[in-house]
Structure formats: structure tokens, C-alpha cells
ZATOR-952947 format. One record per residue (C-alpha): residue number from 0; residue in three letters; x, y, z. Coordinates in steps of 0.05 Angstrom, whole numbers, plus 5000, padded with zeros to 4 digits. Each point is the difference from the previous one (the first is absolute). Example, Ala and Ser with C-alpha at 12.3 -4.5 7.8 and 13.67 -1.06 7.14 Angstrom:
<torses>
<num 0 residuo ALA X 5246 Y 4910 Z 5156>
<num 1 residuo SER X 5027 Y 5069 Z 4987>
</torses>
This chain:
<torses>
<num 0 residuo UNK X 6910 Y 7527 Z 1835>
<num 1 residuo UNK X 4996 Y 5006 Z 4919>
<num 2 residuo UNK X 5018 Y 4932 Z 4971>
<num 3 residuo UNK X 4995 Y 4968 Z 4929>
<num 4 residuo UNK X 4989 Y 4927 Z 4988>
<num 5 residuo UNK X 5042 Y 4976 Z 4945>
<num 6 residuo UNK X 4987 Y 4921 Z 4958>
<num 7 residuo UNK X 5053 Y 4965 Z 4977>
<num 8 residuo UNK X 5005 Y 4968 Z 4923>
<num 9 residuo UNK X 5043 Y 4952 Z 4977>
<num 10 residuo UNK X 5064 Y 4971 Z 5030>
<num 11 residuo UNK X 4971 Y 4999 Z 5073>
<num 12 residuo UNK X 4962 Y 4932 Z 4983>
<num 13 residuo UNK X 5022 Y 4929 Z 5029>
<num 14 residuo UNK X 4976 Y 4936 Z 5015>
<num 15 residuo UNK X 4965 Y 4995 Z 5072>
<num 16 residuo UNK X 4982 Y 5085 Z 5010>
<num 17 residuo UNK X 4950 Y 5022 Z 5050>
<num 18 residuo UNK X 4992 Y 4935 Z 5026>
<num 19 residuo UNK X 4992 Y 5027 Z 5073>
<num 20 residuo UNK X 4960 Y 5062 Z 4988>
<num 21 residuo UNK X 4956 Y 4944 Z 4962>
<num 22 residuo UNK X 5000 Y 4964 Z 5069>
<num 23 residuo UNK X 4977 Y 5065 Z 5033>
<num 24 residuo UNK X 4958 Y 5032 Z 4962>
<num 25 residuo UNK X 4944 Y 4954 Z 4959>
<num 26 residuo UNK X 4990 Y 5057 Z 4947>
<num 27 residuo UNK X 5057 Y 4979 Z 4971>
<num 28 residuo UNK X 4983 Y 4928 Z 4979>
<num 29 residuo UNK X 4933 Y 5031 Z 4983>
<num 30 residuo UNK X 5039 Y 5057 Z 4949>
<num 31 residuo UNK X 5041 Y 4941 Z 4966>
<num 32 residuo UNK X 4932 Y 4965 Z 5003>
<num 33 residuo UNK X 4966 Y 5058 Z 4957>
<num 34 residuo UNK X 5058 Y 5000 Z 4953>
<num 35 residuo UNK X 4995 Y 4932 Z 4991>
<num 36 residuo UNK X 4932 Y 5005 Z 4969>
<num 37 residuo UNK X 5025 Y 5062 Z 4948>
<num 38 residuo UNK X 5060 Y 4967 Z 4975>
<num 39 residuo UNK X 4976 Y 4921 Z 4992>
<num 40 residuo UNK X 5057 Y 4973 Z 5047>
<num 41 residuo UNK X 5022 Y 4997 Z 5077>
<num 42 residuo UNK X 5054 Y 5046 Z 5009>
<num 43 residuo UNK X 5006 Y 4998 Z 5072>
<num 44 residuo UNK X 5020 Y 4925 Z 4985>
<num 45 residuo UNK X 5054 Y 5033 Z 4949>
<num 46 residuo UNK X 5016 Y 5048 Z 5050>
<num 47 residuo UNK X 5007 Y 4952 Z 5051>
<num 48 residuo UNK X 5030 Y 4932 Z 4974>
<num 49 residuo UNK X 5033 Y 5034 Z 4930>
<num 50 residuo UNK X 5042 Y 4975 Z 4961>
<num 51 residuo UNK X 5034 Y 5059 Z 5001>
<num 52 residuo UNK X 5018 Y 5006 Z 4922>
<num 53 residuo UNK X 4920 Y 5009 Z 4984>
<num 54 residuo UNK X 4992 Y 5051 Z 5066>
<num 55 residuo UNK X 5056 Y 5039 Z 4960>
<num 56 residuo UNK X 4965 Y 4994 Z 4931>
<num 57 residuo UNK X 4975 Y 5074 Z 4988>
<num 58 residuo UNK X 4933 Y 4976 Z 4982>
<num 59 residuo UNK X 5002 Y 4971 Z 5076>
<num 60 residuo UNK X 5040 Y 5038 Z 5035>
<num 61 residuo UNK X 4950 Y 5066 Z 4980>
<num 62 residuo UNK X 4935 Y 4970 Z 5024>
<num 63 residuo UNK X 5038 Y 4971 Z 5064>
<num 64 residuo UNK X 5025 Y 5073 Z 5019>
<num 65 residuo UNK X 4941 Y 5031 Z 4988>
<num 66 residuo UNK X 4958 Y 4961 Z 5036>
<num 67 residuo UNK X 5047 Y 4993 Z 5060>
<num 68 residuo UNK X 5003 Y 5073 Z 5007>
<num 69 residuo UNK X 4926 Y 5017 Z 5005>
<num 70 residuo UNK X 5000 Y 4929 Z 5056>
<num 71 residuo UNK X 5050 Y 5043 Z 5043>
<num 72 residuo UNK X 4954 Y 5058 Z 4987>
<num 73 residuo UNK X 4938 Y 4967 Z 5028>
<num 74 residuo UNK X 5036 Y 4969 Z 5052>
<num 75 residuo UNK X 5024 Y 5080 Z 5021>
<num 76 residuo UNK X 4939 Y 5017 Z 4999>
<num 77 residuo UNK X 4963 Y 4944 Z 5041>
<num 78 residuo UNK X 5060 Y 5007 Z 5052>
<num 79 residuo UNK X 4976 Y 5086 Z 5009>
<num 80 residuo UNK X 5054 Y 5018 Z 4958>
<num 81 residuo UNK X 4987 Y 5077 Z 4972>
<num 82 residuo UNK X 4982 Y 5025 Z 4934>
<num 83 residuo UNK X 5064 Y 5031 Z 4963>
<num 84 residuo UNK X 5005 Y 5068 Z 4977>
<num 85 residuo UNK X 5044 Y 4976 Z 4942>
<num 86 residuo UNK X 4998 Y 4939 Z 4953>
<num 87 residuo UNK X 5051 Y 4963 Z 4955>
<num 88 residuo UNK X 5022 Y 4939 Z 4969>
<num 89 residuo UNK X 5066 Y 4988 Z 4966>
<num 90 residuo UNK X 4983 Y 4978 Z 4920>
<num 91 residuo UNK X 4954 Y 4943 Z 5017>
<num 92 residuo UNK X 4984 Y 5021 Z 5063>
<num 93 residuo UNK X 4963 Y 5062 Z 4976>
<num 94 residuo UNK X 4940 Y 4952 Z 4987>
<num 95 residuo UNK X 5001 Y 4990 Z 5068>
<num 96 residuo UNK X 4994 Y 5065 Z 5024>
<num 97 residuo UNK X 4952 Y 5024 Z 4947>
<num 98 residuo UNK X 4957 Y 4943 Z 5034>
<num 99 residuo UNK X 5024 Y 5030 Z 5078>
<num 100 residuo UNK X 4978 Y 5065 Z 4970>
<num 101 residuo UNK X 4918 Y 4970 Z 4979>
<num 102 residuo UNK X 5014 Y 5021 Z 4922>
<num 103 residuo UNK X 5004 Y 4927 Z 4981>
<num 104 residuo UNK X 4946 Y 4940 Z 5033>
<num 105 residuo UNK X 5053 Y 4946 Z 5020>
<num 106 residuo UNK X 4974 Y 4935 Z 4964>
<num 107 residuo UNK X 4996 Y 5053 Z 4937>
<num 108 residuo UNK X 5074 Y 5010 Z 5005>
<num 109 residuo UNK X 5019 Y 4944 Z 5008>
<num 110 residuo UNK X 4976 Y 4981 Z 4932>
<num 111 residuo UNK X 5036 Y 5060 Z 4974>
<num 112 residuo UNK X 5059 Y 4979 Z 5027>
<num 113 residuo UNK X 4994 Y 4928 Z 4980>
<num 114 residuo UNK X 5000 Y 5025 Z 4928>
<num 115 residuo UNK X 5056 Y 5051 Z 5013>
<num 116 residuo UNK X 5043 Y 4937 Z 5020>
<num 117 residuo UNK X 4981 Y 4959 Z 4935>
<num 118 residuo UNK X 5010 Y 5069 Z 4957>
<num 119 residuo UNK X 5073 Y 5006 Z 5030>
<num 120 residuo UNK X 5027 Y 4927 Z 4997>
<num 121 residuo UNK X 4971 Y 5004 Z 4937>
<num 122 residuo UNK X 5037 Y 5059 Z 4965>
<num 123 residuo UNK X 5059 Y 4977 Z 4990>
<num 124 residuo UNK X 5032 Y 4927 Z 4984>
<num 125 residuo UNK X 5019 Y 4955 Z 5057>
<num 126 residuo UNK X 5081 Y 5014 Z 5003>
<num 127 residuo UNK X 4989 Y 5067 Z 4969>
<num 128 residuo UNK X 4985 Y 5046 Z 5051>
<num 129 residuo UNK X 5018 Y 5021 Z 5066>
<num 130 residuo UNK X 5040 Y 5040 Z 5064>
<num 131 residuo UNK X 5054 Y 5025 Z 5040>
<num 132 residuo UNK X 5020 Y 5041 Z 5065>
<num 133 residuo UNK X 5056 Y 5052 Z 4997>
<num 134 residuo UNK X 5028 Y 5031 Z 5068>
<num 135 residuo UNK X 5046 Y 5057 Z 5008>
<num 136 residuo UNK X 4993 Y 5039 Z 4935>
<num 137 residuo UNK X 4973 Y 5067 Z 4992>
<num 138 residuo UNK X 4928 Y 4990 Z 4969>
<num 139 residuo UNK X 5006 Y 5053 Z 4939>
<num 140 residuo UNK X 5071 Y 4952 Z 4984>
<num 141 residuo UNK X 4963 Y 4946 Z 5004>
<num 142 residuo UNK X 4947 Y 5027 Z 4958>
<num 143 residuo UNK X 5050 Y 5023 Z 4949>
<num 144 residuo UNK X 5041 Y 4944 Z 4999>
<num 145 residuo UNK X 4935 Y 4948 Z 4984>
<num 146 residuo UNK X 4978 Y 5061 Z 4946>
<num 147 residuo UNK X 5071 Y 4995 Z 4965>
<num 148 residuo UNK X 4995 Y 4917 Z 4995>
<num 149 residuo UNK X 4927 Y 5001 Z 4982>
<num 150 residuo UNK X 4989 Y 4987 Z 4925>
<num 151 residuo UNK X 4960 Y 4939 Z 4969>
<num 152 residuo UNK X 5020 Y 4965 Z 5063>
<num 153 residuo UNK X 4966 Y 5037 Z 5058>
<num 154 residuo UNK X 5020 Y 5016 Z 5063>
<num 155 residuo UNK X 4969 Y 5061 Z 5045>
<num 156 residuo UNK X 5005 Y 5025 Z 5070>
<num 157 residuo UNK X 4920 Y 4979 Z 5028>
<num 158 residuo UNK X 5011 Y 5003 Z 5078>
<num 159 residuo UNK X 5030 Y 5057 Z 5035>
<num 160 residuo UNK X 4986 Y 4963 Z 5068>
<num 161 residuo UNK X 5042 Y 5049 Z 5042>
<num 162 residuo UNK X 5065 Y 5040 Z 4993>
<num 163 residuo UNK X 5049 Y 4961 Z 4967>
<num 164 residuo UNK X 4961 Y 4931 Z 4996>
<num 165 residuo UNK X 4960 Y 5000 Z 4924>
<num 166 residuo UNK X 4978 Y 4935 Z 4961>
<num 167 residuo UNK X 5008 Y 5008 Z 4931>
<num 168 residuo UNK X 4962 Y 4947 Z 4948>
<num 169 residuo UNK X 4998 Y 4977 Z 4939>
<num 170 residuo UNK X 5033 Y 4945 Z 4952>
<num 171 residuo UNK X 5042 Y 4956 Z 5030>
<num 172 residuo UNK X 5053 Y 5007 Z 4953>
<num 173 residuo UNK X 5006 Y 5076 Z 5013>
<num 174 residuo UNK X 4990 Y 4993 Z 5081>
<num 175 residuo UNK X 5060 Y 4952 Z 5002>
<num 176 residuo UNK X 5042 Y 5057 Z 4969>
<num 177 residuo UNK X 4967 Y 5053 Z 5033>
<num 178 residuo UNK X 5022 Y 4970 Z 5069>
<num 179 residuo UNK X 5073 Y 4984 Z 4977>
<num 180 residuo UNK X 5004 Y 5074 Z 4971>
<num 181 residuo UNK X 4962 Y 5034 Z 5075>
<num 182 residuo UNK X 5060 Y 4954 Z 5030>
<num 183 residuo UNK X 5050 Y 5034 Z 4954>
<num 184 residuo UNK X 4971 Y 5064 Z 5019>
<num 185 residuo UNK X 5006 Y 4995 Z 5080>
<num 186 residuo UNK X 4938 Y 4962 Z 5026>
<num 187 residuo UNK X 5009 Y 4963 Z 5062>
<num 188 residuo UNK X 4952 Y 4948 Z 4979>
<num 189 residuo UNK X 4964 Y 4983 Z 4937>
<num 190 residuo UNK X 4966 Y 4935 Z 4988>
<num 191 residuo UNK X 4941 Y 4966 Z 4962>
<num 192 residuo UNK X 4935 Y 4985 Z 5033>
<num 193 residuo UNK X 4961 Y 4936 Z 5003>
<num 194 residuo UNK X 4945 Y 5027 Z 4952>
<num 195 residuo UNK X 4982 Y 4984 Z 4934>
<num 196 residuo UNK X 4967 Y 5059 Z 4977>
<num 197 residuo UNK X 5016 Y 5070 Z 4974>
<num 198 residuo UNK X 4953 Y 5038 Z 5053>
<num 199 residuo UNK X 4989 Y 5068 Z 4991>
<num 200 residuo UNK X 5046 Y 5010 Z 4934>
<num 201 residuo UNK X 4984 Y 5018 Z 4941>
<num 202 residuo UNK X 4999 Y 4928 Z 4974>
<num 203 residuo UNK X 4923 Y 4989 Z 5041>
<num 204 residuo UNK X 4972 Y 5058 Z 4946>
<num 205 residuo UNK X 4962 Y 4950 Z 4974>
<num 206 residuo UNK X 4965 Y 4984 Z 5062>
<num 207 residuo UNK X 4978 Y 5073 Z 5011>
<num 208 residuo UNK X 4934 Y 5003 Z 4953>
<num 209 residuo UNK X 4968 Y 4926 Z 5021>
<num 210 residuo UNK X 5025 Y 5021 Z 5073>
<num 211 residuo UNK X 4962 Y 5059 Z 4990>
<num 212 residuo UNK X 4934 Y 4966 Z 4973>
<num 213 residuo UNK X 5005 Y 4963 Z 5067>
<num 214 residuo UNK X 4998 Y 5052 Z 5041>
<num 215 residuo UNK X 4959 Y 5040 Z 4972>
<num 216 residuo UNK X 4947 Y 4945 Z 5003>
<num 217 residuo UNK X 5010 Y 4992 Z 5073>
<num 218 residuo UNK X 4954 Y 5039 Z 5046>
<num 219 residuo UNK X 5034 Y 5066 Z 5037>
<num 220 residuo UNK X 4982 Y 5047 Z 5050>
<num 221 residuo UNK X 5032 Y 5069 Z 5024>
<num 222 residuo UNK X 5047 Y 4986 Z 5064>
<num 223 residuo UNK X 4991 Y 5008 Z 5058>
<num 224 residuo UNK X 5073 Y 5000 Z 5012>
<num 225 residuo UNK X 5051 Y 5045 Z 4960>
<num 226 residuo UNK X 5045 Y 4952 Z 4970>
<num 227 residuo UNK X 5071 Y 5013 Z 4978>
<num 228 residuo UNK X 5010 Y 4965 Z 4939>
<num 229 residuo UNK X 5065 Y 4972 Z 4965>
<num 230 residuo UNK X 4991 Y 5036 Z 4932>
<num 231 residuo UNK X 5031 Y 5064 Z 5023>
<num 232 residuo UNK X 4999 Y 4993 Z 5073>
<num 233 residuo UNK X 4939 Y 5048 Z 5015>
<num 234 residuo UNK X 4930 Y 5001 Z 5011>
<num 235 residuo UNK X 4957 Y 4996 Z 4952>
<num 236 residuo UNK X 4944 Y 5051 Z 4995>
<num 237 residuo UNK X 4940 Y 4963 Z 4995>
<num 238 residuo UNK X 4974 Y 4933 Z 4972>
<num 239 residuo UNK X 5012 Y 5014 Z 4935>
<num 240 residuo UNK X 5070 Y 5017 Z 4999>
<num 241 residuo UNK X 5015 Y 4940 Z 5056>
<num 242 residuo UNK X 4982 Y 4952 Z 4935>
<num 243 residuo UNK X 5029 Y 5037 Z 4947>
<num 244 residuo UNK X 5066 Y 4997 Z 5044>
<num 245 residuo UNK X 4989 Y 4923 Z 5014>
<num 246 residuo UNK X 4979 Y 4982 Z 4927>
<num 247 residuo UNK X 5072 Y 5015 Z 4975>
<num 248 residuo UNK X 5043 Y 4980 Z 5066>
<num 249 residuo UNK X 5012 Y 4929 Z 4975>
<num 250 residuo UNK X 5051 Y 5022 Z 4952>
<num 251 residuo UNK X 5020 Y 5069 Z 5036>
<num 252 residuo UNK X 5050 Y 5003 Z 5054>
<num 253 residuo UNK X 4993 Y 4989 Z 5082>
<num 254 residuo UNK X 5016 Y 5079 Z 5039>
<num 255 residuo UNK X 5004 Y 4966 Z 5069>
<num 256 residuo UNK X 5042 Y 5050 Z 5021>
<num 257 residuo UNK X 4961 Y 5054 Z 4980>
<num 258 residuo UNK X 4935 Y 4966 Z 5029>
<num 259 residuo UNK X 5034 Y 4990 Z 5069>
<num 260 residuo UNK X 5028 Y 5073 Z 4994>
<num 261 residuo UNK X 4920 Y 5028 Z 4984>
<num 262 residuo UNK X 4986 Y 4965 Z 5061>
<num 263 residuo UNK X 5040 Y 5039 Z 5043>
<num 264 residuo UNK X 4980 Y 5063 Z 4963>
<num 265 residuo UNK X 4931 Y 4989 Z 5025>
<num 266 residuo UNK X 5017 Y 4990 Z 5065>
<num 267 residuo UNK X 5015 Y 4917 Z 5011>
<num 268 residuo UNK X 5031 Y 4982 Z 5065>
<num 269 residuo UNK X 4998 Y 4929 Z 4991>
<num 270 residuo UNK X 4996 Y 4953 Z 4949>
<num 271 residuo UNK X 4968 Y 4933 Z 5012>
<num 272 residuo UNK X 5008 Y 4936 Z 4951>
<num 273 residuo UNK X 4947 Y 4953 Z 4997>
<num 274 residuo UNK X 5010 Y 4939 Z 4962>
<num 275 residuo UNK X 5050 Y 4946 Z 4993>
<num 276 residuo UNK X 5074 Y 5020 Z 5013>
<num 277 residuo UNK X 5046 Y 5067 Z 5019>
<num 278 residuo UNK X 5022 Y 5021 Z 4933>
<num 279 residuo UNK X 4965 Y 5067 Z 5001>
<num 280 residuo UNK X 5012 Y 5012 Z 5071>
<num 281 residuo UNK X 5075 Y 4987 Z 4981>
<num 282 residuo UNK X 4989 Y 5047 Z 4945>
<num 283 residuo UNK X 4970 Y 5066 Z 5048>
<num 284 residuo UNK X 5060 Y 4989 Z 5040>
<num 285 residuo UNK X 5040 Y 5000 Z 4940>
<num 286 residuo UNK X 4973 Y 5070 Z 4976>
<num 287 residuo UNK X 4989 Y 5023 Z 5073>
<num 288 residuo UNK X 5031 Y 4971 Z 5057>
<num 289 residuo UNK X 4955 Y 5061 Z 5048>
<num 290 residuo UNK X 4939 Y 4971 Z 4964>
<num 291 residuo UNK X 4979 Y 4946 Z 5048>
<num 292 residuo UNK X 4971 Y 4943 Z 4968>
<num 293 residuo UNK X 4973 Y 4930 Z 5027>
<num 294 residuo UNK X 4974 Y 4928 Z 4955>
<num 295 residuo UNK X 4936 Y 4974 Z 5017>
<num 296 residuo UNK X 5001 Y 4914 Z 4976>
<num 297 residuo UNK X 4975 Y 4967 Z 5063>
<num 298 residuo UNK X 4979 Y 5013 Z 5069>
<num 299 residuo UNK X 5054 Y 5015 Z 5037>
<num 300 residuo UNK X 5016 Y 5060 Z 4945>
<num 301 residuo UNK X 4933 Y 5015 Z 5003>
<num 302 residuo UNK X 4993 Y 5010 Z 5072>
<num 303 residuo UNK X 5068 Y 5040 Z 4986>
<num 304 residuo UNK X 4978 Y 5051 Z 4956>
<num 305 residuo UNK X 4935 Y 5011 Z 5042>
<num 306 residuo UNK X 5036 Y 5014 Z 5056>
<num 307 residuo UNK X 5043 Y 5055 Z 4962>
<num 308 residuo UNK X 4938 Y 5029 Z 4976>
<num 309 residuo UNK X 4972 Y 5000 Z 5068>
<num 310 residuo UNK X 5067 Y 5029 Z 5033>
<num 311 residuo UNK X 5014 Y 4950 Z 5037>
<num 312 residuo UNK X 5082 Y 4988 Z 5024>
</torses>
């Protein structure tokens, strides 16, 4: 059976994950352990005993996901779990797979992503910046409508998560209106996020060129997966490209849609989460209920998707 692995980003974090598959599986402890060295604090204790307002602080919350997502990784792979065909990682989580894929050394990424956290909680003023969720609204309206309220105060259409569910960003100001005007216009839901920052709008410009520096400072290597990145929801032809595409993400928008959809194209027939949370196995469903897709966060999931891999009923 074809099947991509896909890493979450932010938004799946909370205080207490992979506990059990930490139980289970030492590699785990010994990944947070690593990570612990590269970043200068413990953030398994984070991860584990919170409080939850720093966990959600971007500069956190990054490192946290990232390194969470290559622990469930090593843990699929010390339990027999397959290679992929297919990798991806939703914003963030892109990292994550660009490490699943061998074009980024972990402990090397995890120091880029460090500094991609700072960079982005940085870029904007505390208060300033930050996002929302609209449901139920055609995602060109949606697009249009954010275009036509967009001036000095910005507000943009970033995520297009799956049909009819996009998260726009921007300045506060212009989000609040942005959701009371979607409302207007027919949305079944629209409502701010618990983030502070702007992610992926055109307000993180700034971060692109030091971003850059970073990573192209950090070590790479051709894949030896085919990733599907968020950029423009394809695969990238060669090394080269992959960074050029990454360099400029930070302030570009998510395709999700379009990355799930390439999947299929090439053949998917299951797509298999591993890291913290459901939200992008909610999201496959969401854009194609035939598309079977399965979390992987502790052992019992684990077990789970090995089974469906193995055919097992």
C-alpha cells in the first residue's frame, strides 16, 4: 500500500502529549533529550508540566512541534513501521518532514527552527498580530472579501486547510472585521484563534531574509523521500528548489488542499499522521472522505496504523 506520512505544526500542541508513547518507546525521552542540548532548556518538562500560556508562545510552541514530530517518527520506525512514499508537514511541520526525508540532520533543525520561533514572535508587536478560522465560505469569497478590507491594516487568506475551512491572518483590528463581514456574507462559523502572530501573511516579510540566512547556513542533503511541500502543494524538483520554496514560506500561504490532492495524484492510499493530535487527519477527511487516513501519538495509534499498513482487519 502507497502511504504518506504527514507532521503536524502548530495548534496540535498541549500540555502532557506523548506521554505514553514516551512510556513505550525510550527514543522518545532520548529525542527531547537531544533537543534539550540544542535549544539550552528542557522541553519535555514544558511539554509535560506547561504552563500552558508559554507551550502556546510561538517561540515554544515551534520547537515543541517539531521536535515531537520527528519523536513519533523514531518511535515508527523502532516499532517496524515502513518508509513512506510521500512526505509532508503542515507550515511548521514541513521541518519535520524535511528531517523524515534526511535533507536536514535533526539537532541542525532544530536550531533552525528555534530561530524561526524567535524571528516570528518577534515580527510583529505583542497585541498586534494574529488569526482566525472561517467555515462554510467559498475560498475565492473568502479570498476576495479579505483582498477588499485589506489596506494599511492587513488581513489575507494564509490557510486553505480544506474546502471551505481557510485561516486568514493579519492585524487584529482588520481580522475582527473580517470575521463579522465572512458572518455577513454566509459563513457558518468564523472566529479568532488563540495565536498571537500573523503566520504566513504578508506582515512576517521581514522575517524572510534573516530566515533565509538561517537556513541557508544549515547543512542539507538531497531526499531520499519526495516531499510535498506547502508553497504550492507540489514536489519540488530537487534540493535546490525544496529551499528556494522553504526560504519564502514563512510569509506565503499554506495549499493543504492542494498538497493532500498531489498525494492522491501520485497514487496515496493512506495517509498516516505522526505527531501530537488529529487535526490533519481531520483535515484528509475533510478534503476526501475515500482517502483513508489514521493519527499516530501513542501506542495504541501506533499499533493502529501498523496494522492498516499490514492489512490486518
Amino acid at each position: 500500500m502507497k502511504f504518506a506520512a504527514v507532521f503536524p505544526g502548530q495548534g496540535s500542541q498541549s500540555v502532557g502529549m506523548l506521554a505514553a508513547l514516551a512510556a513505550a518507546y525510550p527514543l522518545v525521552g532520548e529525542t527531547f533529550a537531544e533537543a534539550a542540548e540544542v535549544l539550552g532548556y528542557d522541553l519535555w518538562a514544558l511539554i509535560q508540566n506547561g504552563p500552558d500560556d508559554q507551550l502556546k508562545q510561538t517561540e515554544y510552541t515551534q520547537p515543541a512541534m517539531f521536535v515531537s514530530g520527528v519523536a513519533v517518527l523514531r518511535a515508527w520506525r523502532a516499532a517496524g513501521g515502513p518508509e513512506p512514499d510521500l512526505l509532508a508537514g503542515h507550515s511548521l511541520g514541513e521541518y519535520t518532514a524535511l528531517v523524515a526525508a534526511g535533507v536536514f540532520p535533526f539537532r541542525e533543525a532544530c536550531e533552525l527552527v528555534a530561530t524561526r520561533g524567535r524571528l516570528m514572535a518577534d515580527a510583529v508587536p505583542a497585541g498586534e498580530g494574529g488569526m482566525a478560522a472561517v467555515l462554510g465560505m467559498q475560498d475565492a469569497a473568502l479570498d476576495a472579501l479579505c483582498q477588499s478590507l485589506s489596506g494599511e491594516r492587513i488581513v489575507e487568506a494564509v490557510n486553505f486547510n480544506a474546502p471551505g475551512q481557510v485561516v486568514i491572518s493579519g492585524h487584529v483590528d482588520a481580522l475582527e472585521r473580517a470575521v463579522e463581514a465572512a458572518r455577513e456574507a454566509g459563513a457558518k462559523r468564523a472566529m479568532l484563534l488563540p495565536v498571537s502572530v500573523p503566520n504566513h501573511s504578508s506582515l512576517m516579510r521581514g522575517v524572510v531574509a534573516p530566515l533565509a540566512d538561517k537556513i541557508d547556513a544549515t547543512p542539507a542533503s538531497e531526499p531520499g523521500i519526495p516531499v510535498v511541500q506547502n508553497a504550492e502543494g507540489k514536489v519540488c524538483d530537487g534540493l535546490a528548489a525544496m529551499l528556494a520554496a522553504l526560504r519564502g514560506h514563512v510569509a506565503g500561504p499554506v495549499y493543504w488542499t492542494d498538497t493532500i490532492n498531489e498525494m492522491k495524484a501520485r497514487g496515496v492510499q493512506l495517509v498516516v499522521e505522526l505527531g501530537p493530535g488529529k487535526v490533519l487527519t481531520g483535515l484528509a477527511k475533510r478534503i476526501d472522505r475515500r482517502l483513508p487516513s489514521l493519527c499516530v501519538e501513542d501506542p495504541a495509534s501506533l499499533d493502529k496504523a501498523l496494522a492498516a499498513l499490514r492489512g490486518d482487519t
